[in-house]
PDB file with SEQRES, HELIX, SHEET and CRYST1 records, atoms N, CA, C and O in Angstrom:
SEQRES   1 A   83  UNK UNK UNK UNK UNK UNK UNK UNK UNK UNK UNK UNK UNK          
SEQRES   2 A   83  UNK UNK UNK UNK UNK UNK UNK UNK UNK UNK UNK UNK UNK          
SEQRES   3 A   83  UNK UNK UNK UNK UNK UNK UNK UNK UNK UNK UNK UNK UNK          
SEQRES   4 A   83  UNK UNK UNK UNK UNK UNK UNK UNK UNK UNK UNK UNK UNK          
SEQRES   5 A   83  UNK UNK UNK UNK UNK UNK UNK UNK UNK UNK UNK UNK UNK          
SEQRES   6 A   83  UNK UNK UNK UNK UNK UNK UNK UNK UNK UNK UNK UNK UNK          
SEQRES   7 A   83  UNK UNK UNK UNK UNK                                          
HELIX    1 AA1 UNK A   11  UNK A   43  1                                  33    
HELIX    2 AA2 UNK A   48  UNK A   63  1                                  16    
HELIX    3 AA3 UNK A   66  UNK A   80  1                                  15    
CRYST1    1.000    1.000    1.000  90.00  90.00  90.00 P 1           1          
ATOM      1  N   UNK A   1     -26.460  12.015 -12.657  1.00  0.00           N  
ATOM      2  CA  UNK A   1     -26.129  10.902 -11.796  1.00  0.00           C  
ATOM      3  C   UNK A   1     -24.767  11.157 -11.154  1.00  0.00           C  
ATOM      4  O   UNK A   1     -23.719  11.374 -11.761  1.00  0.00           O  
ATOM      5  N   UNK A   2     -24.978  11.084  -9.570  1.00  0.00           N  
ATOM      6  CA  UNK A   2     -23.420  11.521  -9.005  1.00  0.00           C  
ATOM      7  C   UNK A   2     -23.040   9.849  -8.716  1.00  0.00           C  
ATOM      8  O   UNK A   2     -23.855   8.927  -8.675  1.00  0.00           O  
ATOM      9  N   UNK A   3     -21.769   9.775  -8.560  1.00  0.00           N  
ATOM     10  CA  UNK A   3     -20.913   8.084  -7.961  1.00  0.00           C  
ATOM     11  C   UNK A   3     -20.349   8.843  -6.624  1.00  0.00           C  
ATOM     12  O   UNK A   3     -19.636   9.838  -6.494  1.00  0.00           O  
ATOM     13  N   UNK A   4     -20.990   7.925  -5.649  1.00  0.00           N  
ATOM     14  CA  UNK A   4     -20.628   7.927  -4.492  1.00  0.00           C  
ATOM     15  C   UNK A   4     -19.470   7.233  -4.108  1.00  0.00           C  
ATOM     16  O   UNK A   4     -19.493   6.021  -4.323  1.00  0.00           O  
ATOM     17  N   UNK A   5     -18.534   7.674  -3.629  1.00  0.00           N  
ATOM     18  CA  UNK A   5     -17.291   6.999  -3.119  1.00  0.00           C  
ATOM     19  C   UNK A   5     -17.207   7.056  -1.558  1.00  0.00           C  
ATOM     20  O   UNK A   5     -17.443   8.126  -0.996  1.00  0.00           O  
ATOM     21  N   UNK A   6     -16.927   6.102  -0.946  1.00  0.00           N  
ATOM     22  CA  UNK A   6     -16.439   6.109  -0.047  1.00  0.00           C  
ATOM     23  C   UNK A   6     -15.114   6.006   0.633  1.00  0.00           C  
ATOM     24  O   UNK A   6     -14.325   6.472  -0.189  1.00  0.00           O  
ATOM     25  N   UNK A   7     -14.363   5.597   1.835  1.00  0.00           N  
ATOM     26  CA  UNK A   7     -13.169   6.027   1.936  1.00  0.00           C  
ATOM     27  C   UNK A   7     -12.839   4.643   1.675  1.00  0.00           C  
ATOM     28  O   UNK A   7     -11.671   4.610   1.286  1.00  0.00           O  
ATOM     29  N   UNK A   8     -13.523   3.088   1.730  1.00  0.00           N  
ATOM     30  CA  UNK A   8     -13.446   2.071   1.868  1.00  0.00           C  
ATOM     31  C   UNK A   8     -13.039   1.795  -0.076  1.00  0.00           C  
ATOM     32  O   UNK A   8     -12.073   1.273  -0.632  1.00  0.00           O  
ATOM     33  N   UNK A   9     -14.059   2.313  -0.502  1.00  0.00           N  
ATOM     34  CA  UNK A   9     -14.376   2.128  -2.030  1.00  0.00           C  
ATOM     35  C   UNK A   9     -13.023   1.860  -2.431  1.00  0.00           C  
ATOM     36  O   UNK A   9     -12.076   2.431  -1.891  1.00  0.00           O  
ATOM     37  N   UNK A  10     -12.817   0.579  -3.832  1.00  0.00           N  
ATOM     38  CA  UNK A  10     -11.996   0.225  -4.822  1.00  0.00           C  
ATOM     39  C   UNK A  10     -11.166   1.412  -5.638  1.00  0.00           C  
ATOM     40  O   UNK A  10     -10.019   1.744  -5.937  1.00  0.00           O  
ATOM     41  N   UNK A  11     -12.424   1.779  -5.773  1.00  0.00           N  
ATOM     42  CA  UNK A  11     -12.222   2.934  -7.004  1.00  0.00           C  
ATOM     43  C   UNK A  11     -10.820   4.136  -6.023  1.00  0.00           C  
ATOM     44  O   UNK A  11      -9.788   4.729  -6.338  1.00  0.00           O  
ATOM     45  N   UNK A  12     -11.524   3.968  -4.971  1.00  0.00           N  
ATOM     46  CA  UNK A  12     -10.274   5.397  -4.072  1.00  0.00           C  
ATOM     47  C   UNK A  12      -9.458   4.385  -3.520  1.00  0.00           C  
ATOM     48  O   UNK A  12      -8.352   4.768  -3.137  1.00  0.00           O  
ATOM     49  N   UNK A  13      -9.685   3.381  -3.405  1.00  0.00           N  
ATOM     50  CA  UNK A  13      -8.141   2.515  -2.705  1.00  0.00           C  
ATOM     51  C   UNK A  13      -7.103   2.275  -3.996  1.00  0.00           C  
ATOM     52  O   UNK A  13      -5.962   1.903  -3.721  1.00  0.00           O  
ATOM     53  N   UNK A  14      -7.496   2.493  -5.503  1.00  0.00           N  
ATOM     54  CA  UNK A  14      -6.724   2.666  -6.509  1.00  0.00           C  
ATOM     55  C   UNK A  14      -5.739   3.270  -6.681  1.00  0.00           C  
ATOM     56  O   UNK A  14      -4.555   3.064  -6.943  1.00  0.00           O  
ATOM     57  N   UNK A  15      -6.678   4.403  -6.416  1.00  0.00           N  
ATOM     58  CA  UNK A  15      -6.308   6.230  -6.588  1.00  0.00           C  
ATOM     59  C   UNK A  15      -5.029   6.306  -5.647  1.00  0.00           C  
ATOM     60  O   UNK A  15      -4.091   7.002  -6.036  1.00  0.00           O  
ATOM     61  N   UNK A  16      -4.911   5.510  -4.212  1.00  0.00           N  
ATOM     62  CA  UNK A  16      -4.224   5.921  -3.294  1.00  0.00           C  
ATOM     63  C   UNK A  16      -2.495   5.395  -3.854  1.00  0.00           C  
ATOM     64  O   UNK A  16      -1.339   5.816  -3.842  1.00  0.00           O  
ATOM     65  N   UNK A  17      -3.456   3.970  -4.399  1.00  0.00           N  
ATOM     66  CA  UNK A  17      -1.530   3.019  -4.780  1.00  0.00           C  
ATOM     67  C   UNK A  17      -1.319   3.799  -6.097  1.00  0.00           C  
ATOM     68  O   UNK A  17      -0.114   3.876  -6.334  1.00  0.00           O  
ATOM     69  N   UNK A  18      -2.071   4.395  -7.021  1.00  0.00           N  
ATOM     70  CA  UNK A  18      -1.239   5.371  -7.977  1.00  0.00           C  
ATOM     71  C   UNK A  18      -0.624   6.201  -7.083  1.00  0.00           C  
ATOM     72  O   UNK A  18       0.598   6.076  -7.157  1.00  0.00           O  
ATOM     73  N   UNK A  19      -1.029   7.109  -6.154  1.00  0.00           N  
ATOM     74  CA  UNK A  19      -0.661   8.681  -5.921  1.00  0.00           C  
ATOM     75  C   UNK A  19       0.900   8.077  -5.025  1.00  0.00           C  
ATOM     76  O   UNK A  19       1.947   8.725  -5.005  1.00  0.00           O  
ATOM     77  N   UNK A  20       0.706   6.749  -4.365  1.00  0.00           N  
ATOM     78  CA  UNK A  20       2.120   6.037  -3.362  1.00  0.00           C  
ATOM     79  C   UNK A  20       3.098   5.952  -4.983  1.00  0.00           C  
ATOM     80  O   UNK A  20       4.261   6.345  -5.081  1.00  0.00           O  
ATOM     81  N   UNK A  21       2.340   5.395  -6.037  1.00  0.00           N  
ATOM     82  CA  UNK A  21       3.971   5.078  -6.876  1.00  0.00           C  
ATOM     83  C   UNK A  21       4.507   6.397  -7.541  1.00  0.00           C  
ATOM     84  O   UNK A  21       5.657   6.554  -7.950  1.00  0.00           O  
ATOM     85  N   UNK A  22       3.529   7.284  -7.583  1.00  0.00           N  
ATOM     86  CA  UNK A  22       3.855   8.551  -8.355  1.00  0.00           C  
ATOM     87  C   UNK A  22       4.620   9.241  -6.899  1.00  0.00           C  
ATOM     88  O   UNK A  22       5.654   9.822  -7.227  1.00  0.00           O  
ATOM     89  N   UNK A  23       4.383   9.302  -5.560  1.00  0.00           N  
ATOM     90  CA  UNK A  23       5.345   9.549  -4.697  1.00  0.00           C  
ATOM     91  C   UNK A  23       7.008   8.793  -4.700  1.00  0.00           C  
ATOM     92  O   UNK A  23       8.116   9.270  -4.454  1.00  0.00           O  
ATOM     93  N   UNK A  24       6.650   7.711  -5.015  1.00  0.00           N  
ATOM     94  CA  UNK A  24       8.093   7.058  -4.860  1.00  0.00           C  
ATOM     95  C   UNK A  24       8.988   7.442  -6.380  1.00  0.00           C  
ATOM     96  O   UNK A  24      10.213   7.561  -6.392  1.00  0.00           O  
ATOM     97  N   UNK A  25       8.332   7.561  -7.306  1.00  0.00           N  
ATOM     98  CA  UNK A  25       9.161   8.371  -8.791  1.00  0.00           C  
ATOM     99  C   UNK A  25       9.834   9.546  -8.106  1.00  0.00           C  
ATOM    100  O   UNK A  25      11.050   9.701  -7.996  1.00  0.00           O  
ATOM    101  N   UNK A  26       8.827  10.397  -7.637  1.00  0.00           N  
ATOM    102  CA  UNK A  26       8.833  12.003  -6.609  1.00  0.00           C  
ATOM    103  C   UNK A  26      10.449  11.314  -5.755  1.00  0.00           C  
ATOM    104  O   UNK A  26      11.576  11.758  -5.975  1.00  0.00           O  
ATOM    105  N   UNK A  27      10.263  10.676  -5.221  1.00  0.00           N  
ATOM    106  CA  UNK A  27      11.270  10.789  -4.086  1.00  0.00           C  
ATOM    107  C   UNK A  27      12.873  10.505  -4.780  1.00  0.00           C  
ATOM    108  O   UNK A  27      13.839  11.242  -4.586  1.00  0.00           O  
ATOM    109  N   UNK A  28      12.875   9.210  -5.652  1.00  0.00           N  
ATOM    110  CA  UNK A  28      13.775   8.705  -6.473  1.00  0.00           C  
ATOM    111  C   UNK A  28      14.367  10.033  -7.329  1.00  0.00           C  
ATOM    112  O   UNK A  28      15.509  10.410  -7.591  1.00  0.00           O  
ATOM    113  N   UNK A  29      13.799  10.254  -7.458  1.00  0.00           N  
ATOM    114  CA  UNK A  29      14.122  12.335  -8.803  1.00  0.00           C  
ATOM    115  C   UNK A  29      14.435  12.898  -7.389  1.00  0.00           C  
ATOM    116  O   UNK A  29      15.612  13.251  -7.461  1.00  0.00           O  
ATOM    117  N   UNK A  30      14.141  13.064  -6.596  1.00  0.00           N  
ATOM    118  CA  UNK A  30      14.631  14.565  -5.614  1.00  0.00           C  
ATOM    119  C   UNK A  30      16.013  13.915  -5.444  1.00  0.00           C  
ATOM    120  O   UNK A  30      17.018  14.481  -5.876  1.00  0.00           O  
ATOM    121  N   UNK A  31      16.075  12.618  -4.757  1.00  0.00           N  
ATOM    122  CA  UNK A  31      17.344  12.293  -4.385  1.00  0.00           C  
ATOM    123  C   UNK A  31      18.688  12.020  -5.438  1.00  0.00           C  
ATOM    124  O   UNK A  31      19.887  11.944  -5.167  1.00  0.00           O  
ATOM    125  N   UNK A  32      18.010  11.915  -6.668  1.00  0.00           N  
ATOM    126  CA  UNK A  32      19.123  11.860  -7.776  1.00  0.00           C  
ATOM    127  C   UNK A  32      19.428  13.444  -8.515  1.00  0.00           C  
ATOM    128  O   UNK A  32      20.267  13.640  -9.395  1.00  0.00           O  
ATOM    129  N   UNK A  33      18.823  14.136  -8.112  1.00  0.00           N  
ATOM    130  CA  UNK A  33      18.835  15.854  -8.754  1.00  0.00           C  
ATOM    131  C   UNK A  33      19.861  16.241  -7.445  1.00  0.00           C  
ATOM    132  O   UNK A  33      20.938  16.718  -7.805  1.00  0.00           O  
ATOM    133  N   UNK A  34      19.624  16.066  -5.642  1.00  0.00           N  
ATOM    134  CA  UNK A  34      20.320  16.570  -4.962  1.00  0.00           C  
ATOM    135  C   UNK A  34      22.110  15.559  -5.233  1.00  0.00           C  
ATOM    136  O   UNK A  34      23.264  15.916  -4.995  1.00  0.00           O  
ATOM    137  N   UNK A  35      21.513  14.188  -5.843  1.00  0.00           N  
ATOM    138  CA  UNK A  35      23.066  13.782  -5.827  1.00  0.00           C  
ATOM    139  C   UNK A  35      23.685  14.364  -6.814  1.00  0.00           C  
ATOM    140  O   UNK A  35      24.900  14.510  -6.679  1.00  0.00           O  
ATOM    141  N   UNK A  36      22.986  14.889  -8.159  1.00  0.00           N  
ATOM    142  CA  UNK A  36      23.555  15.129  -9.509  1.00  0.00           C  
ATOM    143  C   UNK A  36      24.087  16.615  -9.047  1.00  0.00           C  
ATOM    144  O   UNK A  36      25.278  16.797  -9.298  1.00  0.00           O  
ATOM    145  N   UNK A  37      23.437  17.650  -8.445  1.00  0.00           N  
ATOM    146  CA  UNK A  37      23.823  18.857  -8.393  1.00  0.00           C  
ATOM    147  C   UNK A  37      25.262  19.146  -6.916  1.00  0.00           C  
ATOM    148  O   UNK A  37      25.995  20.108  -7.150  1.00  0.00           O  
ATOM    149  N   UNK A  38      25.598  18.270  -5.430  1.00  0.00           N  
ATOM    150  CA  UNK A  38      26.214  18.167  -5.358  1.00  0.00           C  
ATOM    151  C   UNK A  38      27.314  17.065  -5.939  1.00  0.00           C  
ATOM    152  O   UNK A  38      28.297  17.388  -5.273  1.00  0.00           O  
ATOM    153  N   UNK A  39      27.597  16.342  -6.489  1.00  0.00           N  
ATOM    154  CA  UNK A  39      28.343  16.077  -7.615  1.00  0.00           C  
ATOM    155  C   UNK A  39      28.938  16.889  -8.138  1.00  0.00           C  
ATOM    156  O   UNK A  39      30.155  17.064  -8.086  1.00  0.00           O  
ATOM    157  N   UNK A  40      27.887  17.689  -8.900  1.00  0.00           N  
ATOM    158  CA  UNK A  40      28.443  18.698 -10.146  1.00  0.00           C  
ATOM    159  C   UNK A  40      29.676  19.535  -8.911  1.00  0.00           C  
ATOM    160  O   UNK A  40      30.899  19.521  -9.051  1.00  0.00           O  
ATOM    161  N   UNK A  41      28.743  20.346  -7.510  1.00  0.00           N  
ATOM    162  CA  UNK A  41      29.486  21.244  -6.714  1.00  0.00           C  
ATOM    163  C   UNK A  41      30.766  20.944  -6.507  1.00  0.00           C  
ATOM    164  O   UNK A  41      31.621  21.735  -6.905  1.00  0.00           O  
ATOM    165  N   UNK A  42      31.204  19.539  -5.732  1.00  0.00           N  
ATOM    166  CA  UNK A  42      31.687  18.870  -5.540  1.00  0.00           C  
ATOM    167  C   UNK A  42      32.655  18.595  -6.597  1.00  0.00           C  
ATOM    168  O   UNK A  42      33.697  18.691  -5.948  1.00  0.00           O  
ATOM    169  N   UNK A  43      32.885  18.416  -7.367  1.00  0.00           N  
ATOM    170  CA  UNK A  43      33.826  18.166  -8.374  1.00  0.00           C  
ATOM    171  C   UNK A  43      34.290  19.329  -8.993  1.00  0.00           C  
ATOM    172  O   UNK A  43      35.345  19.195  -9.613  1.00  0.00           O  
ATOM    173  N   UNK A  44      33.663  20.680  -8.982  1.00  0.00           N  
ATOM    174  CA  UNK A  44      33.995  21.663  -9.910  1.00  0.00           C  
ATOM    175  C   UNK A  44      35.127  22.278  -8.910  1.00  0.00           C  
ATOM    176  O   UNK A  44      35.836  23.188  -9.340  1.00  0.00           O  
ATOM    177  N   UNK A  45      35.304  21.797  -7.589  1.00  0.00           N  
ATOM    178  CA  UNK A  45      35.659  22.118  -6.426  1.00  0.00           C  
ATOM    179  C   UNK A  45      36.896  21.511  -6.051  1.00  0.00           C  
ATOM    180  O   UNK A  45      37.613  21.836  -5.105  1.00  0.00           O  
ATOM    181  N   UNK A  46      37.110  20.440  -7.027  1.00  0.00           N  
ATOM    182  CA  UNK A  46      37.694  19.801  -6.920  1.00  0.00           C  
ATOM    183  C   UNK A  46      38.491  18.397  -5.700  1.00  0.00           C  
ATOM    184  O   UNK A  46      39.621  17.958  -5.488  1.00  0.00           O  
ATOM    185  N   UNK A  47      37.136  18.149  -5.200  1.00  0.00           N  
ATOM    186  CA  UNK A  47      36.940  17.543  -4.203  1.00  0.00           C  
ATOM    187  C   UNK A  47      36.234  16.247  -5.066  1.00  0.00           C  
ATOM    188  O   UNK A  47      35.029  16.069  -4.888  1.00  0.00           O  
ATOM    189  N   UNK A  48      36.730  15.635  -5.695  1.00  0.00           N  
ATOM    190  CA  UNK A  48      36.656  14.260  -6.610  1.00  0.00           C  
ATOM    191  C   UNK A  48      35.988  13.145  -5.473  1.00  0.00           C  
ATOM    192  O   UNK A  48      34.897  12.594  -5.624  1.00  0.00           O  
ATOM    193  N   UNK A  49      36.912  12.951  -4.300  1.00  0.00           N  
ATOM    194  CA  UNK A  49      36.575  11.898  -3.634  1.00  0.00           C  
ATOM    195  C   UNK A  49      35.332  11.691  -3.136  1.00  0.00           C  
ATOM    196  O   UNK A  49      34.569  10.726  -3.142  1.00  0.00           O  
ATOM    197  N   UNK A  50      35.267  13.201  -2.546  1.00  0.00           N  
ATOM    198  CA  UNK A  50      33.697  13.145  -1.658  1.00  0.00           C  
ATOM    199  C   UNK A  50      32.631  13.133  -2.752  1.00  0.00           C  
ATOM    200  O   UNK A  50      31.483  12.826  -2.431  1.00  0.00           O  
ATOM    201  N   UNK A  51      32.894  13.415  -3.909  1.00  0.00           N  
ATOM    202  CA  UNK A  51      31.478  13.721  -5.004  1.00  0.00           C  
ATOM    203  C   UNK A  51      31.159  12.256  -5.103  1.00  0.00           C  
ATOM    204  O   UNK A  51      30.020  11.850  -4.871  1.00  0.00           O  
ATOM    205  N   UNK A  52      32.272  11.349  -5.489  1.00  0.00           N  
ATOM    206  CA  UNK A  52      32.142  10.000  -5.567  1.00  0.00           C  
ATOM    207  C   UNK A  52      31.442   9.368  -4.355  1.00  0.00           C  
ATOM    208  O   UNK A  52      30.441   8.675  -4.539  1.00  0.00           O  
ATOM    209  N   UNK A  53      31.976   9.601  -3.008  1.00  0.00           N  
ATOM    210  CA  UNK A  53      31.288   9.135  -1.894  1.00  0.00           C  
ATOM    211  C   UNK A  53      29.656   9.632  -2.383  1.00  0.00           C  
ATOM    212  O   UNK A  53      28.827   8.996  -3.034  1.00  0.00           O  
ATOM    213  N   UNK A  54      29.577  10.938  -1.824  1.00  0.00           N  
ATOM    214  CA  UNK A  54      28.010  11.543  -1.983  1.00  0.00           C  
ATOM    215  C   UNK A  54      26.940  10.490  -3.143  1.00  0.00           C  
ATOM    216  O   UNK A  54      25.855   9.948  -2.928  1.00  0.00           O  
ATOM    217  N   UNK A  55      28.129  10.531  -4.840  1.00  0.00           N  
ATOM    218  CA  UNK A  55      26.609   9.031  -5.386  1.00  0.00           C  
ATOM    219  C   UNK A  55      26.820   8.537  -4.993  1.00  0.00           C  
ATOM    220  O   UNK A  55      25.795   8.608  -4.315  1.00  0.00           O  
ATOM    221  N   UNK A  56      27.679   7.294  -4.245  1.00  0.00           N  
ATOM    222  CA  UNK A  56      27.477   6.042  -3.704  1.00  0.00           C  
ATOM    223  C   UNK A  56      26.418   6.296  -2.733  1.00  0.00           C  
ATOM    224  O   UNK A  56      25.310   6.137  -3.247  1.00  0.00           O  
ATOM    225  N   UNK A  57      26.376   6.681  -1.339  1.00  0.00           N  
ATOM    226  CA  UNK A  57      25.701   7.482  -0.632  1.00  0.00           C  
ATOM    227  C   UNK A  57      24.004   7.323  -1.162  1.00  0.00           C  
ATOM    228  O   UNK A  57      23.188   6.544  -0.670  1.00  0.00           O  
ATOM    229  N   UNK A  58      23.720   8.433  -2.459  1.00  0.00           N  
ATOM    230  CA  UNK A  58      22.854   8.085  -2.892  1.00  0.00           C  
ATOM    231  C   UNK A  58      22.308   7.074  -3.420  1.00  0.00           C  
ATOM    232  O   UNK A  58      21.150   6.721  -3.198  1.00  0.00           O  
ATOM    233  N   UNK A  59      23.167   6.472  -4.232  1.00  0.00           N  
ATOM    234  CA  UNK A  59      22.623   5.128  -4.481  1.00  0.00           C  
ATOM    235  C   UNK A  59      22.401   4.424  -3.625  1.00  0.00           C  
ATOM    236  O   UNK A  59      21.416   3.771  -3.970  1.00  0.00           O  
ATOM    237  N   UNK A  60      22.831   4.024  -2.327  1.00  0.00           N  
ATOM    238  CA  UNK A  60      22.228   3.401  -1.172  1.00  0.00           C  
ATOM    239  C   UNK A  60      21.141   3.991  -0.992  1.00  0.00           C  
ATOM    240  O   UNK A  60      20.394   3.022  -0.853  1.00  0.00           O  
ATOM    241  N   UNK A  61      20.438   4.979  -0.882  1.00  0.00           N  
ATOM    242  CA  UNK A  61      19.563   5.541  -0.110  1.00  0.00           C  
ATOM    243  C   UNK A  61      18.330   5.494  -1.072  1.00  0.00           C  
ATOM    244  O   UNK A  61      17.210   5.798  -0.661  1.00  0.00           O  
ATOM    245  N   UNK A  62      18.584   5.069  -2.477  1.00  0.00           N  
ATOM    246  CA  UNK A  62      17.392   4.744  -3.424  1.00  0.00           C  
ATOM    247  C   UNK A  62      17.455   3.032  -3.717  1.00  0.00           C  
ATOM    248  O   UNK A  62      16.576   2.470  -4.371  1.00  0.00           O  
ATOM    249  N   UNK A  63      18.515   2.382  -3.186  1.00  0.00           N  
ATOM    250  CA  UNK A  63      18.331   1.189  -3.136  1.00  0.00           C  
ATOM    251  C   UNK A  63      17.865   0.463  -1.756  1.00  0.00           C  
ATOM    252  O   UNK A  63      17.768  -0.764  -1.770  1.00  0.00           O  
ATOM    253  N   UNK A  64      17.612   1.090  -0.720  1.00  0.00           N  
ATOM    254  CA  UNK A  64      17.006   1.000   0.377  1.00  0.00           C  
ATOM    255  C   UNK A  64      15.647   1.427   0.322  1.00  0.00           C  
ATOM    256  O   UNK A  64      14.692   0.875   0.867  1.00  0.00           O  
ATOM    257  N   UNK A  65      15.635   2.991  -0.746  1.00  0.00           N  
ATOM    258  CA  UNK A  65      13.846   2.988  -0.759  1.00  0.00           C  
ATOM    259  C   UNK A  65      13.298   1.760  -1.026  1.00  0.00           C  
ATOM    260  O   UNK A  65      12.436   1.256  -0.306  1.00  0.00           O  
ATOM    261  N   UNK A  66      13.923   1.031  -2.420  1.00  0.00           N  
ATOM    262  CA  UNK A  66      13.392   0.145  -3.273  1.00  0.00           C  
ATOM    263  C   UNK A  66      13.334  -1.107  -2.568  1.00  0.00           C  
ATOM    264  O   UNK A  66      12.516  -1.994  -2.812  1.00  0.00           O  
ATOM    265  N   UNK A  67      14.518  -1.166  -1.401  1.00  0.00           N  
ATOM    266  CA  UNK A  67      14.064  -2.813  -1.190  1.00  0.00           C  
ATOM    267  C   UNK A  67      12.894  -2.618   0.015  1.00  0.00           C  
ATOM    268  O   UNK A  67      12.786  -3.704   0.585  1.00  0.00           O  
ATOM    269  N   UNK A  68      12.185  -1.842   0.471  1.00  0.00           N  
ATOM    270  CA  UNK A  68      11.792  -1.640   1.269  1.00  0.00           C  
ATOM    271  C   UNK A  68      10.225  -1.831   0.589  1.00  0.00           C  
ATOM    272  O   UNK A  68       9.297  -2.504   1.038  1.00  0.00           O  
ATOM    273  N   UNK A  69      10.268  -0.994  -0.658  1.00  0.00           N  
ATOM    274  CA  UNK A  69       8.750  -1.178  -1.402  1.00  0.00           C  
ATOM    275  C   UNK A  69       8.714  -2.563  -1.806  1.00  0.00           C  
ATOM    276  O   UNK A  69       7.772  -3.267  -1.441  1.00  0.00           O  
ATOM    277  N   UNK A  70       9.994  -3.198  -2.791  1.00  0.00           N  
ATOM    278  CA  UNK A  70      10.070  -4.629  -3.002  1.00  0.00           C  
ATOM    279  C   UNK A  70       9.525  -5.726  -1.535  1.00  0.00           C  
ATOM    280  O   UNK A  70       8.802  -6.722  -1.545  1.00  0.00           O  
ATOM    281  N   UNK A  71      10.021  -5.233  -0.720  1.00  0.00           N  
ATOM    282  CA  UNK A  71       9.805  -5.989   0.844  1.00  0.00           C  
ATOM    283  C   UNK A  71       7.870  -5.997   0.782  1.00  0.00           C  
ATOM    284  O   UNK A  71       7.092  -6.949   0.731  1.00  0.00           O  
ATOM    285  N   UNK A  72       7.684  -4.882   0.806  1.00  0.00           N  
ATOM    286  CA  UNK A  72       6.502  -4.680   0.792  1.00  0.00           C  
ATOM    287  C   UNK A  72       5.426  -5.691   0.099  1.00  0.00           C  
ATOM    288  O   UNK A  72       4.544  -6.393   0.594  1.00  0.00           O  
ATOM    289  N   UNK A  73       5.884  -5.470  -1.340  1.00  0.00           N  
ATOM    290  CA  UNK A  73       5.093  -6.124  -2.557  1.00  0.00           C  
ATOM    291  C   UNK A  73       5.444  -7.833  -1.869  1.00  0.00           C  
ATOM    292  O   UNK A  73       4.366  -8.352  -1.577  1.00  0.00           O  
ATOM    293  N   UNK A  74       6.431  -8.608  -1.615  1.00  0.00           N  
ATOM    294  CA  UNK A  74       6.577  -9.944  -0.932  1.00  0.00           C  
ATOM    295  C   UNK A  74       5.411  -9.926  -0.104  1.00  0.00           C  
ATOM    296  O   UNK A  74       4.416 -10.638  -0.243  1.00  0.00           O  
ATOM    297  N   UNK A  75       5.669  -8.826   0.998  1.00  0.00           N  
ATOM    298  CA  UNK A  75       4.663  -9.382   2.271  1.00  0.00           C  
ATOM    299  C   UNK A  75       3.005  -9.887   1.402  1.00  0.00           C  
ATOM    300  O   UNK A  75       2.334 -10.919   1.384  1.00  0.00           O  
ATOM    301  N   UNK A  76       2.880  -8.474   0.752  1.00  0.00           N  
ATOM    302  CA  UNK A  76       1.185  -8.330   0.047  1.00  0.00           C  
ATOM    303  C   UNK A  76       1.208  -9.886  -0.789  1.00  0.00           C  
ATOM    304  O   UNK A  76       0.039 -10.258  -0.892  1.00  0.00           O  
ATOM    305  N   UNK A  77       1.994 -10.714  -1.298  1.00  0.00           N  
ATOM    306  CA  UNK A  77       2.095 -11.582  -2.184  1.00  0.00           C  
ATOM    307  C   UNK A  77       1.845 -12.681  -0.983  1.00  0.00           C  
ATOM    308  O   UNK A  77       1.011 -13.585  -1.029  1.00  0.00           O  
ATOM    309  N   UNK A  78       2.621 -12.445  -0.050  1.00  0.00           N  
ATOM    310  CA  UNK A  78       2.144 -13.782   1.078  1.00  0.00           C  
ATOM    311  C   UNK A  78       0.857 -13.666   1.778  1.00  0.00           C  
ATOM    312  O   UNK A  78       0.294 -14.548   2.427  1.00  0.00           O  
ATOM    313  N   UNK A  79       0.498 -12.556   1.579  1.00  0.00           N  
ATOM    314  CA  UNK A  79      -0.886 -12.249   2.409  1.00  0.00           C  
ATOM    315  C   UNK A  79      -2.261 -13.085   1.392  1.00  0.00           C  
ATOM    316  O   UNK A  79      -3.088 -13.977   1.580  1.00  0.00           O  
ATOM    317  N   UNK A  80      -1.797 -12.004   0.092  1.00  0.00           N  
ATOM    318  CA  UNK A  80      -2.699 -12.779  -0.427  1.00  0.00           C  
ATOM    319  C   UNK A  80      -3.008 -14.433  -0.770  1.00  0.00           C  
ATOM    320  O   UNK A  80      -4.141 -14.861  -0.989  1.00  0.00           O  
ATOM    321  N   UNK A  81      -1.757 -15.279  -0.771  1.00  0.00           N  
ATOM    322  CA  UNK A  81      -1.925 -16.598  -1.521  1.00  0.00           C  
ATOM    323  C   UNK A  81      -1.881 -16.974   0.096  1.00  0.00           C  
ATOM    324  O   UNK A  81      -1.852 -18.204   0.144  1.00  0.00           O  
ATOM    325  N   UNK A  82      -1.867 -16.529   1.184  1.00  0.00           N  
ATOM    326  CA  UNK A  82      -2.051 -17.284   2.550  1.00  0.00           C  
ATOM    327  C   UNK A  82      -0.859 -18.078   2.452  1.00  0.00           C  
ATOM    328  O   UNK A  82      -0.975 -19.261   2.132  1.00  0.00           O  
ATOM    329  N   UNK A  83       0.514 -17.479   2.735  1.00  0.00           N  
ATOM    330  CA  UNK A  83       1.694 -18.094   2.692  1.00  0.00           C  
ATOM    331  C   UNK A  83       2.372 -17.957   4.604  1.00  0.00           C  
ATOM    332  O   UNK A  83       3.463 -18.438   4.907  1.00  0.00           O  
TER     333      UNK A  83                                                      
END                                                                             
């Protein structure tokens, strides 16, 4: 017995919002490995200030991913209860 899926199907519209949150882990790790490793550069360099700028920097740029997915999850919450 084969299961037919289609592109519409539950079962693959699942699959898609796992593979989006396992992308956004993906993105959150690249951008904290490129802040952690210039950091490290950056400081061994003795350039203190800019290493400090660079995480802040990053931390904006993963707190902008997040309010953006958070934004997201609101809209889907008003869609569904017809707000």
């Amino acid at each position: 017995m084969r299961l037919r899926t289609t592109i519409g199907s539950p079962r693959l519209s699942r699959f898609r919002d796992d593979v989006m949150n396992v992308d956004l882990i993906f993105k959150i790790a690249a951008v904290g490995i490129l802040v952690a490793v210039l950091n490290l550069l950056l400081g061994r360099s003795g350039r203190d200030e800019q290493a400090l700028m660079t995480t802040i920097a990053g931390l904006v740029v993963v707190l902008v991913v997040l309010l953006r997915e958070i934004s997201g999850l609101f809209d889907l919450i008003k869609s569904l209860f017809g707000l």
